[in-house]
ZAVEX-780912 format. One record per atom (N, C-alpha, C): residue number from 1; residue in three letters; chain; atom name; x, y, z. Coordinates in Angstrom, 1 decimal, decimal comma. Layout:
<rokols>
<NUM; ala; A; CA; <X; Y; Z>>;
...
</rokols>
This chain:
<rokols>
<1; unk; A; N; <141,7; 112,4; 91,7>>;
<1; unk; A; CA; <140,5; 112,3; 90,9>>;
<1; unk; A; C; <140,2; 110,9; 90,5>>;
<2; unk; A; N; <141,3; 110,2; 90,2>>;
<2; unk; A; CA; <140,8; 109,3; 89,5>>;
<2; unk; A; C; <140,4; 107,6; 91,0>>;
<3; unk; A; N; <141,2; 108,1; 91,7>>;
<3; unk; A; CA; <140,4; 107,4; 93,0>>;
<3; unk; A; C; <139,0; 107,5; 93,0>>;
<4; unk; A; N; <138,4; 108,7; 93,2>>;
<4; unk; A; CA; <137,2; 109,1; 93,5>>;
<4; unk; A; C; <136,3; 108,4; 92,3>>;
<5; unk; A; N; <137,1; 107,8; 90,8>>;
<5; unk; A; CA; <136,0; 107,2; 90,3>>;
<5; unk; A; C; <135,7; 105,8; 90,1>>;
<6; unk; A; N; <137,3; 105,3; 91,2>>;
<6; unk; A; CA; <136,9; 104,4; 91,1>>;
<6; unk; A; C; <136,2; 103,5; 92,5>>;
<7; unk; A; N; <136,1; 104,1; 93,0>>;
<7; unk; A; CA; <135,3; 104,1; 94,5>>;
<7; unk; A; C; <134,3; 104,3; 93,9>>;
<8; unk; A; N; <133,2; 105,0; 93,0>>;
<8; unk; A; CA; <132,4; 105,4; 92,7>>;
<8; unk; A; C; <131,8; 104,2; 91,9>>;
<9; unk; A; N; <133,0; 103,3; 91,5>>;
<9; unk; A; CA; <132,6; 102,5; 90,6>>;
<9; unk; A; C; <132,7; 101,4; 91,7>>;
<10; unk; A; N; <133,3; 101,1; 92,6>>;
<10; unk; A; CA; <133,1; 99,9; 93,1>>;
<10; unk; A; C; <131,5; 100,1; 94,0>>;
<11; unk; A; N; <131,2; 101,3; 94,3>>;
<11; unk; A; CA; <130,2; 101,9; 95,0>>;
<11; unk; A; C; <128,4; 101,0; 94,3>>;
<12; unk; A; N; <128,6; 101,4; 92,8>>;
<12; unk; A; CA; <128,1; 101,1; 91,7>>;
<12; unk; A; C; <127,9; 99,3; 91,7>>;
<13; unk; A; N; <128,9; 98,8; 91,7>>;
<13; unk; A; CA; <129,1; 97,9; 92,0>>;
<13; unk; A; C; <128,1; 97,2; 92,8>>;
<14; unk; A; N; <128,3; 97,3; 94,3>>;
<14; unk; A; CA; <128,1; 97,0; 95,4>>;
<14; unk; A; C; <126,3; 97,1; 95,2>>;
<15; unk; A; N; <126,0; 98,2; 94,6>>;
<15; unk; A; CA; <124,6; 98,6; 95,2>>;
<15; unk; A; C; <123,9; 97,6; 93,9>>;
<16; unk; A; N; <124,6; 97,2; 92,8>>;
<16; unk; A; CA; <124,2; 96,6; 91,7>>;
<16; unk; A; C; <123,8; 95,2; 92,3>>;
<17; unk; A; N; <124,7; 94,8; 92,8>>;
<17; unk; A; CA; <124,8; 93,5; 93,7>>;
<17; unk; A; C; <123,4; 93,1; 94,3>>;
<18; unk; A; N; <123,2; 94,1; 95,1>>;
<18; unk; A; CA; <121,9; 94,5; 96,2>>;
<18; unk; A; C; <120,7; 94,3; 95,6>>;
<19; unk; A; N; <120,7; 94,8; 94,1>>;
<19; unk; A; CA; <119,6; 95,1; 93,2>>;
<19; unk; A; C; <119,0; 93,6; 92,9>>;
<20; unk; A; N; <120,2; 93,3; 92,0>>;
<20; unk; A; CA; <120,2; 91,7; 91,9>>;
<20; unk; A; C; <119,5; 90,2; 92,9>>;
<21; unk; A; N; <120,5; 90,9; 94,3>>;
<21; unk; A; CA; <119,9; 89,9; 95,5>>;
<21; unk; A; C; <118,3; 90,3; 95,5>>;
<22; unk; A; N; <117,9; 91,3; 95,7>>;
<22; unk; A; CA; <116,3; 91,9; 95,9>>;
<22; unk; A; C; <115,5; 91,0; 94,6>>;
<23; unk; A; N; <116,1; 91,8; 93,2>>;
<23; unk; A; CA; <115,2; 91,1; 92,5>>;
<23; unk; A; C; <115,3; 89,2; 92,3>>;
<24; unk; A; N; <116,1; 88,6; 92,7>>;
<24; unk; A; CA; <115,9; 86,8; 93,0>>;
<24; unk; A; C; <115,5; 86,7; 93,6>>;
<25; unk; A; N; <115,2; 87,5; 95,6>>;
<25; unk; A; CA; <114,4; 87,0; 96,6>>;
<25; unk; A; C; <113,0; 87,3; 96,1>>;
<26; unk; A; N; <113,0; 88,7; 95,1>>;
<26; unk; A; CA; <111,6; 89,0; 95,2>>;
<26; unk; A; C; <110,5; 87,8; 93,8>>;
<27; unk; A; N; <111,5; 87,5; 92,5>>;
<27; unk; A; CA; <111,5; 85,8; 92,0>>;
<27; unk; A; C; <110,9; 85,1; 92,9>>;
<28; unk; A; N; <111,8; 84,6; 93,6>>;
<28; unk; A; CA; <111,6; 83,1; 94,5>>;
<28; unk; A; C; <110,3; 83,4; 95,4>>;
<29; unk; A; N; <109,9; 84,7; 95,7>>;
<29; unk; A; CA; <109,0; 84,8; 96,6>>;
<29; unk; A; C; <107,5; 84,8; 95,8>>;
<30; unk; A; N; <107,7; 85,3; 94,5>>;
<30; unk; A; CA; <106,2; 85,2; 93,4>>;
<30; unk; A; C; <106,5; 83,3; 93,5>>;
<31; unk; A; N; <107,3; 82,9; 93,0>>;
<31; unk; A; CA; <106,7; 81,3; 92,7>>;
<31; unk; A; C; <106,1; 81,0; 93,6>>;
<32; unk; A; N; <107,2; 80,8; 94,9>>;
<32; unk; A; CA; <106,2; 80,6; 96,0>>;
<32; unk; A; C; <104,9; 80,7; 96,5>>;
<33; unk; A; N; <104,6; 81,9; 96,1>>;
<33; unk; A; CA; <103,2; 83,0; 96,7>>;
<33; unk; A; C; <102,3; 81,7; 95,5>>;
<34; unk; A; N; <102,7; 82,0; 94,0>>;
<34; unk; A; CA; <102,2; 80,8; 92,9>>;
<34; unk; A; C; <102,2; 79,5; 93,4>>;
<35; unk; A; N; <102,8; 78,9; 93,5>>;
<35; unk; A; CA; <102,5; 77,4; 94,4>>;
<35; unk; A; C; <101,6; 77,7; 94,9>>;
<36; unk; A; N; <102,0; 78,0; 96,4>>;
<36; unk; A; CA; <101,2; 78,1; 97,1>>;
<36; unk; A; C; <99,4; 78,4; 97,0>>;
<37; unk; A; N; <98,8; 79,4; 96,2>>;
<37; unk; A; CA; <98,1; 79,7; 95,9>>;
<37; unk; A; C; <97,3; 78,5; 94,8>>;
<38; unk; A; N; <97,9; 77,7; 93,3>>;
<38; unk; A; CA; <97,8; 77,3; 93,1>>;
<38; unk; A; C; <97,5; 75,8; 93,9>>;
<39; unk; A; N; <98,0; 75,6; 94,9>>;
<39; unk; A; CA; <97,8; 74,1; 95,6>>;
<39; unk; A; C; <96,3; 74,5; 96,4>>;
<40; unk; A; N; <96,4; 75,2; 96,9>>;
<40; unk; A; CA; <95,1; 75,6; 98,1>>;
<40; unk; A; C; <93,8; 75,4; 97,3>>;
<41; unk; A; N; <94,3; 76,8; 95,9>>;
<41; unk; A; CA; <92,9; 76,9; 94,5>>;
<41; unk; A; C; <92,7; 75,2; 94,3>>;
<42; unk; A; N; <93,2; 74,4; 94,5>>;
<42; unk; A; CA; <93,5; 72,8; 93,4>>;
<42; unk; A; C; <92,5; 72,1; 94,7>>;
<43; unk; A; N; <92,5; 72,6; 96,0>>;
<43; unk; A; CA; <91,6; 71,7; 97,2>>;
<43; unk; A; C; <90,0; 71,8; 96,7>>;
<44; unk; A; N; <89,4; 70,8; 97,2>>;
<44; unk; A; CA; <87,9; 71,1; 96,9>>;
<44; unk; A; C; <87,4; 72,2; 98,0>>;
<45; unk; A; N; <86,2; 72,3; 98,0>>;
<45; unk; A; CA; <85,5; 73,4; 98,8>>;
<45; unk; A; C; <85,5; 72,4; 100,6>>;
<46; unk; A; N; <85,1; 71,1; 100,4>>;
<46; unk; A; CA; <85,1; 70,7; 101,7>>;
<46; unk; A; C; <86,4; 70,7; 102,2>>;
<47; unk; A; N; <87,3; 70,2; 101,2>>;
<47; unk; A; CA; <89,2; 70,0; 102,1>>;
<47; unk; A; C; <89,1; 71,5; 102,8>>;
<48; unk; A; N; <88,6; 72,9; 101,8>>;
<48; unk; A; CA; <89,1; 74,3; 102,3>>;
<48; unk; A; C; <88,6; 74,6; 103,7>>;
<49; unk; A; N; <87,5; 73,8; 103,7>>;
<49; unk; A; CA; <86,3; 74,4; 105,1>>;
<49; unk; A; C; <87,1; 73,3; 106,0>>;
<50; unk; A; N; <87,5; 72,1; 105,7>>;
<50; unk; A; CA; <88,6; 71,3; 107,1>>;
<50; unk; A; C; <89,6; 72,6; 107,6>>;
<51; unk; A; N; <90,0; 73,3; 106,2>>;
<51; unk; A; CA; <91,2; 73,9; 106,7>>;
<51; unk; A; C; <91,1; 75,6; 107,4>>;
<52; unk; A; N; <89,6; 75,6; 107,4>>;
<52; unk; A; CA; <89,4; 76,8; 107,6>>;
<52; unk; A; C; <89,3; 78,3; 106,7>>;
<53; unk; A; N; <89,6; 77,7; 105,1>>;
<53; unk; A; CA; <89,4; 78,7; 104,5>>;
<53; unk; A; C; <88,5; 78,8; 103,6>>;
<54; unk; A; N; <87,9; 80,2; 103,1>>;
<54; unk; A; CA; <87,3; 80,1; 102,1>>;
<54; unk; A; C; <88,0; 80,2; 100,7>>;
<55; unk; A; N; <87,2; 79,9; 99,9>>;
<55; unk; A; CA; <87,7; 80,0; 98,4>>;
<55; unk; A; C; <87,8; 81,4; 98,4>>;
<56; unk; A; N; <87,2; 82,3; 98,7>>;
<56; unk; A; CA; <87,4; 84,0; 98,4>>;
<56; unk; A; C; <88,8; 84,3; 98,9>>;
<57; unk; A; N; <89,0; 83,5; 100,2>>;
<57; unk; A; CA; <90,2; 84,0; 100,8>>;
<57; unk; A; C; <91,5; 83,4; 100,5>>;
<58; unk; A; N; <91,5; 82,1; 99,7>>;
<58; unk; A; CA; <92,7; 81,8; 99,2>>;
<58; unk; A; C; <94,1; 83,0; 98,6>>;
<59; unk; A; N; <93,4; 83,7; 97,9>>;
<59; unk; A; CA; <94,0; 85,2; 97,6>>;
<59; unk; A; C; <95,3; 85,9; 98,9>>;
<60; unk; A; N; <94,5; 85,9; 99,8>>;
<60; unk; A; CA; <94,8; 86,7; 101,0>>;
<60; unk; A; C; <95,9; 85,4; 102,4>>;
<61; unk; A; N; <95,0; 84,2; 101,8>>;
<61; unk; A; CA; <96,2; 83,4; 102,6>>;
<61; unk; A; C; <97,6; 83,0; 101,9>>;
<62; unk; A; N; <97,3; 82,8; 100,9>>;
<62; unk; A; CA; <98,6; 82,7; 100,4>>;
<62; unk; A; C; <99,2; 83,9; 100,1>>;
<63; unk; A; N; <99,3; 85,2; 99,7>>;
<63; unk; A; CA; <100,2; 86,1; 100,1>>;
<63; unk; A; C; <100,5; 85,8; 101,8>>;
<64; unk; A; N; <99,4; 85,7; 102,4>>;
<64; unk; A; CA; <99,9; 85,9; 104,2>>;
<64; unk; A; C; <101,1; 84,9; 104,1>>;
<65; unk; A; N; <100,7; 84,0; 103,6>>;
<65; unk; A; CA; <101,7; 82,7; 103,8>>;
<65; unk; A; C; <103,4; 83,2; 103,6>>;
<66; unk; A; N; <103,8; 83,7; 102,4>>;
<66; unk; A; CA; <105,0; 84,0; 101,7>>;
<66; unk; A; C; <105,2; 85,5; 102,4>>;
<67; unk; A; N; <104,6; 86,0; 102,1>>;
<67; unk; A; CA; <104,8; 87,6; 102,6>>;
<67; unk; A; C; <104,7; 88,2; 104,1>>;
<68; unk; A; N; <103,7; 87,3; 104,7>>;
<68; unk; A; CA; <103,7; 87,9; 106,1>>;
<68; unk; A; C; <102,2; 88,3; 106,1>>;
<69; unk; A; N; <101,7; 88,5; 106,8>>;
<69; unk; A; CA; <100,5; 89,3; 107,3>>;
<69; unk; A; C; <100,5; 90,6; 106,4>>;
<70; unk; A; N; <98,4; 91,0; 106,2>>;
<70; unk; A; CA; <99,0; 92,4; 106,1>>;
<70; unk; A; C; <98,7; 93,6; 106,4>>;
</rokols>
C-alpha cells in the first residue's frame, strides 16, 4: 500500500511539472503576442500599408505571428 502512494505521489509530481512548463510557455507566449502587437500598433498607417497590413488587422496578425494561424 504504501508503494502505491508513493508512485501516486511522484505521479503528482510529474504532471505538476507539466502544469508549470504549460503555464511559462503559455507567459512567454502573451508577452510576445504583447510586443509584438504593441510594435506593429506603434507603426503609422503608411509604414502598415508598406507592410501590407491594416490597422483592423493588427489584432489578427500578431496572434498569427506567436500562435500560428487560425
Amino acid at each position: 500500500m504504501a508503494y502505491a502512494s508513493h508512485t501516486a505521489t511522484e505521479t503528482t509530481l510529474i504532471k505538476g511539472q507539466g502544469f508549470v512548463e504549460r503555464l511559462v510557455k503559455a507567459f512567454a507566449d502573451y508577452r510576445e503576442y504583447s510586443r509584438t502587437y504593441n510594435e506593429l500598433n506603434s507603426l503609422s498607417d503608411r509604414e502598415l500599408q508598406d507592410l501590407g497590413i491594416s490597422r483592423v488587422s493588427i489584432r489578427d496578425v500578431a496572434y498569427g505571428a506567436v500562435y500560428g494561424e487560425k
